[in-house]
C-alpha positions in Angstrom: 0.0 0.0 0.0 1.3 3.1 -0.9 2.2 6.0 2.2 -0.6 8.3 2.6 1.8 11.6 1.4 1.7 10.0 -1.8 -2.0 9.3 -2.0 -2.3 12.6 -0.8 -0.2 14.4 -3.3 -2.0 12.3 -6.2 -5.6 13.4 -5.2 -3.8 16.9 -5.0 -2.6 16.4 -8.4 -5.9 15.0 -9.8 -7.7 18.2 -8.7 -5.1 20.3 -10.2 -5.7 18.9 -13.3 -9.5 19.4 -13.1 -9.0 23.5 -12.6 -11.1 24.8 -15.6 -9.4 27.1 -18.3 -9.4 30.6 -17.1 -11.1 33.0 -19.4 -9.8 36.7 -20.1 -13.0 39.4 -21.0 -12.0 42.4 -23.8 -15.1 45.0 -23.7 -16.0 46.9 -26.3 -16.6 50.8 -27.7 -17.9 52.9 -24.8 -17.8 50.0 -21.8 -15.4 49.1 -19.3 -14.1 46.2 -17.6 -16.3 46.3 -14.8 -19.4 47.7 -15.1 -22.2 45.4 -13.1 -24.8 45.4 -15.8 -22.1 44.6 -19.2 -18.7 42.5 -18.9 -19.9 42.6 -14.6 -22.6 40.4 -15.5 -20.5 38.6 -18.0 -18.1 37.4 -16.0 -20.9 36.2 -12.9 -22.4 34.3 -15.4 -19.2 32.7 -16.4 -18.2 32.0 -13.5 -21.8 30.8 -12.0 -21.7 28.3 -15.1 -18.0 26.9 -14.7 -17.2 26.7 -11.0 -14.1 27.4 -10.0 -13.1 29.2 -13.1 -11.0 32.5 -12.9 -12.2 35.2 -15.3 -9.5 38.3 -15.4 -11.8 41.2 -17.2 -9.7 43.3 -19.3 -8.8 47.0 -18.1 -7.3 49.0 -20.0 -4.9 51.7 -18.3 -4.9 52.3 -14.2 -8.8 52.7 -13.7 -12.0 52.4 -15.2 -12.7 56.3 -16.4 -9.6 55.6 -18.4 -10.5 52.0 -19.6 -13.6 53.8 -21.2 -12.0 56.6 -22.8 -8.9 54.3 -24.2 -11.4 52.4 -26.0 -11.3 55.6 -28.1 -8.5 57.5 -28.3 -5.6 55.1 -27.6 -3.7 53.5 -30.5 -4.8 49.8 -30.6 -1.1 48.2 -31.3 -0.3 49.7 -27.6 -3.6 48.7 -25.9 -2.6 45.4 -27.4 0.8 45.9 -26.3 -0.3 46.5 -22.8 -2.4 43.8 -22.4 0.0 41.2 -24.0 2.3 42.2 -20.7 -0.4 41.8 -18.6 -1.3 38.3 -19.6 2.1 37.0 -19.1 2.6 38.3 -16.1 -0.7 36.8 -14.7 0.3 33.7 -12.8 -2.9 31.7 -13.3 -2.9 32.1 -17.0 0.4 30.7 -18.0 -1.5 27.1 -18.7 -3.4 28.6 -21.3 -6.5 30.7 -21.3 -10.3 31.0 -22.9 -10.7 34.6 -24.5 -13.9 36.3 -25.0 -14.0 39.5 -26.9 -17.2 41.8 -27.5 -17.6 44.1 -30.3 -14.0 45.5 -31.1 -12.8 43.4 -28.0 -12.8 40.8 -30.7 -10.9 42.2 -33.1 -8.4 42.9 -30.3 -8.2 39.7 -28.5 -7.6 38.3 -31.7 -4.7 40.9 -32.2 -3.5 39.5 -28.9 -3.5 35.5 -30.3 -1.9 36.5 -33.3 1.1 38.8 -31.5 1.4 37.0 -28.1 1.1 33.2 -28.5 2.2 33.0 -24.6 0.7 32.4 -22.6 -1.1 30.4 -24.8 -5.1 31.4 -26.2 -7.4 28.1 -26.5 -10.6 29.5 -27.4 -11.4 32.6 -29.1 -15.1 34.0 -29.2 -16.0 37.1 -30.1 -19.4 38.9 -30.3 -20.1 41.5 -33.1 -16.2 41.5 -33.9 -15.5 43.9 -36.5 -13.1 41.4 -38.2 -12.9 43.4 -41.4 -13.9 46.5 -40.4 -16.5 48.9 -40.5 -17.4 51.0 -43.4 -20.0 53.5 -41.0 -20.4 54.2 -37.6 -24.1 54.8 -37.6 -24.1 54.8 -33.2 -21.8 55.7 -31.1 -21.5 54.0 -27.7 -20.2 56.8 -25.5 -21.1 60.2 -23.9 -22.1 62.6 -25.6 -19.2 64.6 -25.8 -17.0 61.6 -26.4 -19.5 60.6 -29.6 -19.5 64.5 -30.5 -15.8 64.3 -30.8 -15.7 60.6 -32.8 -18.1 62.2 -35.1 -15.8 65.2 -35.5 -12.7 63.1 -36.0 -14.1 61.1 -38.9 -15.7 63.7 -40.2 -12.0 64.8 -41.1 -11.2 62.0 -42.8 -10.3 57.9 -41.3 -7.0 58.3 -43.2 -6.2 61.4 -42.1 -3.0 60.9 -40.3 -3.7 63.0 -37.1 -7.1 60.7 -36.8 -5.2 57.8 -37.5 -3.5 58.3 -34.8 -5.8 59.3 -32.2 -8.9 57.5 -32.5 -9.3 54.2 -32.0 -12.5 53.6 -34.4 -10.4 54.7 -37.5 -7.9 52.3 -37.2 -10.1 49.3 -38.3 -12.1 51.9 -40.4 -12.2 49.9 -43.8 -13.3 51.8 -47.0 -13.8 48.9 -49.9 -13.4 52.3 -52.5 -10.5 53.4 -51.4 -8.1 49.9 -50.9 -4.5 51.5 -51.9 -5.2 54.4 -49.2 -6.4 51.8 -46.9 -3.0 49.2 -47.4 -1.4 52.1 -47.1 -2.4 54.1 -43.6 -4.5 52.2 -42.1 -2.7 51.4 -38.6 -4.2 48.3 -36.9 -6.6 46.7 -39.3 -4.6 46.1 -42.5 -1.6 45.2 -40.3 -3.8 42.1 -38.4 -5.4 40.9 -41.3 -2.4 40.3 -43.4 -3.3 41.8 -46.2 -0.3 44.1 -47.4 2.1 43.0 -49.8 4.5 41.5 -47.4 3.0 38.7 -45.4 3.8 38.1 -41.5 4.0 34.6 -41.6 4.2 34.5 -37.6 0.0 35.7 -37.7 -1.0 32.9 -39.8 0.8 30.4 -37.5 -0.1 31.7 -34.3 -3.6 31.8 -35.2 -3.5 28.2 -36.8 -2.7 26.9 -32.7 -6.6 28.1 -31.4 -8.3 25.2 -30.8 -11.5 27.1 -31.7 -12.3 30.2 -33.2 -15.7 31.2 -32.7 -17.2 34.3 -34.5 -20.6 35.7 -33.4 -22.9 38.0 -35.8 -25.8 39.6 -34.7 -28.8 38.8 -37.1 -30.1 42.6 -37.0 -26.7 43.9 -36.3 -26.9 48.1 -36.8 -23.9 49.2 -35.4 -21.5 47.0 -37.1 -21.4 48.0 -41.0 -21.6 45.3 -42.7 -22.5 43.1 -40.2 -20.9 40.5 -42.0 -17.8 41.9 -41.0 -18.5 39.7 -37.9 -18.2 36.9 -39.9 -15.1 38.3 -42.0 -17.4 39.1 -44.9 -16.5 42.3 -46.5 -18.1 44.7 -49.7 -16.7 43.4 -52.6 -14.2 45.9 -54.0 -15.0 49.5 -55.4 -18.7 49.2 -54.1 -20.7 49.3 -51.1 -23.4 47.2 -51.5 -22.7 43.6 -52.4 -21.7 41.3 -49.2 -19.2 38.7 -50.1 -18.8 36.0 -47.5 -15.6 34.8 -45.8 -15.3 32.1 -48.3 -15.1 34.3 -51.5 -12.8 36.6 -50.0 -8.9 36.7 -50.5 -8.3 36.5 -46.7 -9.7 32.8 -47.3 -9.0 31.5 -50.5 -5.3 32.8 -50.3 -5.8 32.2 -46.8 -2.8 34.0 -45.4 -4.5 34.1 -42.0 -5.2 30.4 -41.3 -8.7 30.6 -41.6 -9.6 28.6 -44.6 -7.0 26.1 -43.0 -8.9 26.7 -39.5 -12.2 25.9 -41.5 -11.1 22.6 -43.3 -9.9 21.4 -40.0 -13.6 22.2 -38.3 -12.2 24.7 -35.9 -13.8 27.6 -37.4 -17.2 28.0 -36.0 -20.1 31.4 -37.1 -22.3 31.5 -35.3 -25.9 34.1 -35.5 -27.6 35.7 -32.4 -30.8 37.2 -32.9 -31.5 40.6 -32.2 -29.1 43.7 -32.4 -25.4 44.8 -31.5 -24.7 42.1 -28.2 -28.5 41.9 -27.3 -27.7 38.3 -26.4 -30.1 37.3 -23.5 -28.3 34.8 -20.9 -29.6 31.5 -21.8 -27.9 31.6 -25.1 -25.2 32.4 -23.9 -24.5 29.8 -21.8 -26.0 27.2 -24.2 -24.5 28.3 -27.7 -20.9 29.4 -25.9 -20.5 28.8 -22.1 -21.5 24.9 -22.1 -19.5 24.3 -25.2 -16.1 25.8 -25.3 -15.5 27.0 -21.8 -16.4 23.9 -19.9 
């Protein structure tokens, strides 16, 4: 019979390994990491449906006034930046972590699994991701002198330099009439997709090691233009009318992301939610997301 410090440090061992994947929450436009009634209730309901899971909500800079306002007027690449250092510093994530990203929180997190492969991302989901970009910003979720100013901004121009730089909502602005202007300034967007002339080879592989991407588009989506972009569905060129889907684009058929690659291998899951921009009530939630790739 073995001595009980060994059966003890085996039943340790077997509960260690039963820990459930942490999951890391990226908000979107206009929220915060910790407001009770948005990623707050997010994360109780993740955590009330996996128990004993830890669920690290993202914020963005030293307090929550600044998480909101970031979400506007702070480059992505160092909001990315900033959050790939906090993720591997984070002790309980280095086995690997769930992500779940809402509205440009997608886009980002998936910034973060393309830039940062440690520690390492499992599961992506994102909700309303603008995955190729918006061509429109019909609302604005803000204050409104915060949406005053966005309006202002693009009013300038999204490839104006100075607006560019300092707001956030230009930088995955994506206008299918202007593509050579678009390769050419666009700061975040054209970067993470790939889809200048020179190909980082590192996003393609880095994204290729998800065990899931999951990509949620809201059915009667009105703040996302096209909502398709959600699905990575774009206008086709010179127009902005006709939809093509993922499939016909040249971010899948050249697939110098990983996605057609993702897709083949049945990794790639796109998913529809009724209703508008995350109006998601909790039950799906935990039926369509939390009970299949958290748990």
């Amino acid at each position: 019979m073995a001595p009980l410090w060994l059966l003890v440090l085996g039943v340790a061992a077997g509960a260690a390994a039963q820990d459930p994947t942490p999951v890391v929450i990226w908000h979107g436009m206009g929220d915060s990491c910790c407001l009770p009634t948005s990623m707050g209730m997010i994360k109780r309901t993740v955590e009330d449906n996996v128990p004993g899971v830890y669920v690290r909500s993202l914020m963005i800079g030293p307090n929550i006034i600044d998480d909101t306002l970031n979400g506007f007027f702070r480059p992505v690449d160092s909001q990315i930046e900033e959050v790939c250092q906090k993720l591997a510093a984070d002790e309980k994530l280095q086995g690997g972590y769930n992500a779940m990203g809402f509205s440009q929180g997608g886009q980002f997190l998936r910034a973060v699994a393309q830039r940062c492969p440690s520690p390492p991302m499992k599961n992506l989901i994102t909700f309303g991701g603008q995955h190729q970009g918006v061509f429109g910003l019909p609302h604005c979720l803000g204050t409104t002198g915060v949406c005053e100013i966005v309006r202002e901004m693009l009013d300038l121009g999204a490839y104006n330099s100075y607006v560019q730089s300092h707001l956030v909502q230009a930088q995955y602005w994506h206008d299918p009439t202007k593509r050579d202007e678009y390769l050419e300034v666009s700061q975040f967007l054209a970067d993470i997709n790939n889809e200048r002339e020179v190909k980082n080879e590192t996003y393609k592989e880095n994204l290729k090691k998800l065990e899931n991407l999951v990509l949620v588009m809201f059915g009667s989506d009105t703040m996302v233009v096209p909502r398709e972009s959600s699905h990575f569905g774009f206008y086709a060129a010179g127009q902005d009318k006709t939809v093509v889907p993922l499939e016909q684009t040249k971010l899948y058929t050249d697939d110098y992301l990983g996605l057609k690659e993702l897709d083949e291998d049945g990794r790639l899951a796109m998913l529809v939610a009724d209703g508008d921009h995350l109006q998601f009530s909790i039950t799906w939630l935990v039926e369509n997301v939390i009970n299949v790739y958290l748990k």
